[in-house]
C-alpha positions, 0 to 999 in steps of 0.5 A: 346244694352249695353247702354240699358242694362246699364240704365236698371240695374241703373233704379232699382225699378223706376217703381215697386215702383211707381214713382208717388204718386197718393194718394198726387193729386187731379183728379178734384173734387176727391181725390184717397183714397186707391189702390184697383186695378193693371194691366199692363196699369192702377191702380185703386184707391177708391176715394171720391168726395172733398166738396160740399154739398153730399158725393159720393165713385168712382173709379178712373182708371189712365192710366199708359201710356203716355196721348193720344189724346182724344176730349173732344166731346168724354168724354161727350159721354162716360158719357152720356151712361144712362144704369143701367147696365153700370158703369157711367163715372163721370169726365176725364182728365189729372193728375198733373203729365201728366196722363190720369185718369177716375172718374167711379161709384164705383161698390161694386160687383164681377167678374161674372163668381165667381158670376155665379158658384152656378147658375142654367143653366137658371139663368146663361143666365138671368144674361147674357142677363143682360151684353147683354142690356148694350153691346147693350146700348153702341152699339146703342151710337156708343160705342164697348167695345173691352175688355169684360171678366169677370173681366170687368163684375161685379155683385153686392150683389142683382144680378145686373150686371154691366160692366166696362171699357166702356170710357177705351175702347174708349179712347184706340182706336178712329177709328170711330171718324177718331183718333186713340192713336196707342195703341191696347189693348186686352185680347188673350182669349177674344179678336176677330180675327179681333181685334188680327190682328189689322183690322179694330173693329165693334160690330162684335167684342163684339159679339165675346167675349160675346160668349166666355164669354157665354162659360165660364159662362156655363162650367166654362172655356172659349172655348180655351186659349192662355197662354204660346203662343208666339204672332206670334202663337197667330196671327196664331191661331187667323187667322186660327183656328175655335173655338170648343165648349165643354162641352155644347149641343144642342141649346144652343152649336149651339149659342155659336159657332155662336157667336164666328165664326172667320169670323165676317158676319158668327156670329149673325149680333148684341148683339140684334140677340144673346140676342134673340136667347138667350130668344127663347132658354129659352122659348122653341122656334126654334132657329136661330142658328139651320137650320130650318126642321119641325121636329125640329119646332115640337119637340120644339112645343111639349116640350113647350107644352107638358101638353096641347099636353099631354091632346090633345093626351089622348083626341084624345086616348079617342075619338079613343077608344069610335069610336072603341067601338062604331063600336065594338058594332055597328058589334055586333048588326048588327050581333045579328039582323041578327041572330034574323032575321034568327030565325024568318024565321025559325019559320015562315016559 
């Protein structure tokens, strides 16, 4: 421990300082421009392709840890993801100095949630069921994310939503591959329960941080929060607390709950399922989140059909009344003939 402390005092700013200048190397066909991004495991930089026949901005992510073991089989599927909604992963590989770095398309846009606070209840969910299509995307390639939170969900000047960090994602955990980096990363707040434990990821998992990312979009704050907790609380909060869901009612409290059960079978079975129920909430049909009754099923029928149901309930009223006149009048006859009759036997007889 003395000789740890030691090394530790003559290290000074080594690493705050940066030890490696990433600006002074080339990553393929590209050369970093200018920083435009720090966190704990990576830096990005603005960077530009060098040469040939057209100019094109990216963003270059480098790992800052040590490079782990990727097949090139993996990179070609990763950039292969074709998705309007998704930043294209241009180029992979090792830096000069031994870092695993990452050409992405360069996404001029801000984080989703900054985007969404002037938004209306329904164009929040439009903007949604956006990230929703891109998730799926990756889903359907065999592809979970494992780190969705607005900071990784960007929305550009024309209300297009794109989702970053796909190949990171991937690179940092290939289990379904049979490989595995011994790296685990993930964001408490977001994270699913499985993946706080470290067993084992499916789509499961997305689906979960899709549900806290719904909550955040809706009330401005995802639906708890671990900051200031120690990692032995947060692995029991994760293990035995139930999410509850505040500051949003009705169906659309039922879905985000459902998707951020702790138990993964009991959440929507696929980013498809929640998106669907997502569009039946916005068209005003019954949702799978809520347990079927027929006075639910009609409720919702006549909210979404209410001028017709209106007219049809103003028409069954006009045809009630005109029966009721009808038989007012049909009394009143009947009883003005037997008075007539009763008059002519009078005079008769």
């Amino acid at each position: 421990v003395q000789s740890l402390l030691s090394a530790h005092e003559q290290a000074g700013d080594y690493l705050e300082s940066g030890a490696v200048d990433f600006l002074r190397e080339t990553m393929g066909q590209y050369r970093a421009r200018k920083e435009i991004g720090r966190g704990g495991m990576s830096v990005v930089y603005l960077g530009e392709r060098l040469g040939g026949e057209f100019e094109r901005q990216v963003a270059i992510k480098i790992l800052l840890g040590a490079a782990g073991p990727m097949a090139g089989e993996e990179t070609r599927i990763l950039a292969g993801l074709e998705h309007a909604g998704i930043a294209r992963l241009y180029d992979a590989g090792l830096t000069a100095s031994g870092f695993r770095y990452l050409v992405m398309e360069y996404v001029d846009g801000v984080p989703i949630d900054r985007y969404a606070q002037a938004l209306d209840e329904k164009q929040k969910l439009r903007l949604f069921l956006q990230i929703c299509s891109g998730v799926q995307h990756a889903h359907r390639a065999l592809i979970v994310h494992r780190d969705l939170k607005p900071a990784n969900i960007l929305v550009t000047k024309d209300g297009a939503v794109k989702l970053l960090d796909f190949g990171i994602a991937k690179m940092l955990s290939l289990e379904t591959a049979g490989h595995t980096t011994g790296v685990r990363a993930w964001t408490p707040d977001y994270a699913s329960p499985e993946q706080i434990q470290g067993r084992a990821i499916t789509t499961a998992a997305d689906v979960y941080s899709l549900g806290v990312v719904l909550h955040e979009l809706l009330t401005g704050k995802p639906p708890r929060t671990f900051e200031g907790d120690s990692l032995e609380v947060i692995l029991k909060r994760a293990a035995n607390e139930e999410i509850e869901v505040t500051g949003i009612a009705g169906d659309l409290a039922l879905i985000v709950r459902k998707a951020v059960r702790r138990d993964a079978p009991e959440r929507y079975e696929s980013v498809a399922a929640l998106s669907a129920d997502i569009e039946r909430y916005l068209n005003g049909h019954p949702v799978a989140a809520r347990p079927f009754s027929r006075w639910y099923a009609l409720r919702k029928f006549v909210l979404r059909n209410k001028w017709a149901v209106s007219a049809g309930v103003a028409a069954a009223g006009a045809l009630i009344a005109t029966a009721a006149v009808a038989v007012v009048q049909a009394r009143l006859a009947h009883e003005r003939f037997d008075q007539v009759r009763g008059l002519s036997r009078t005079m008769l007889f």
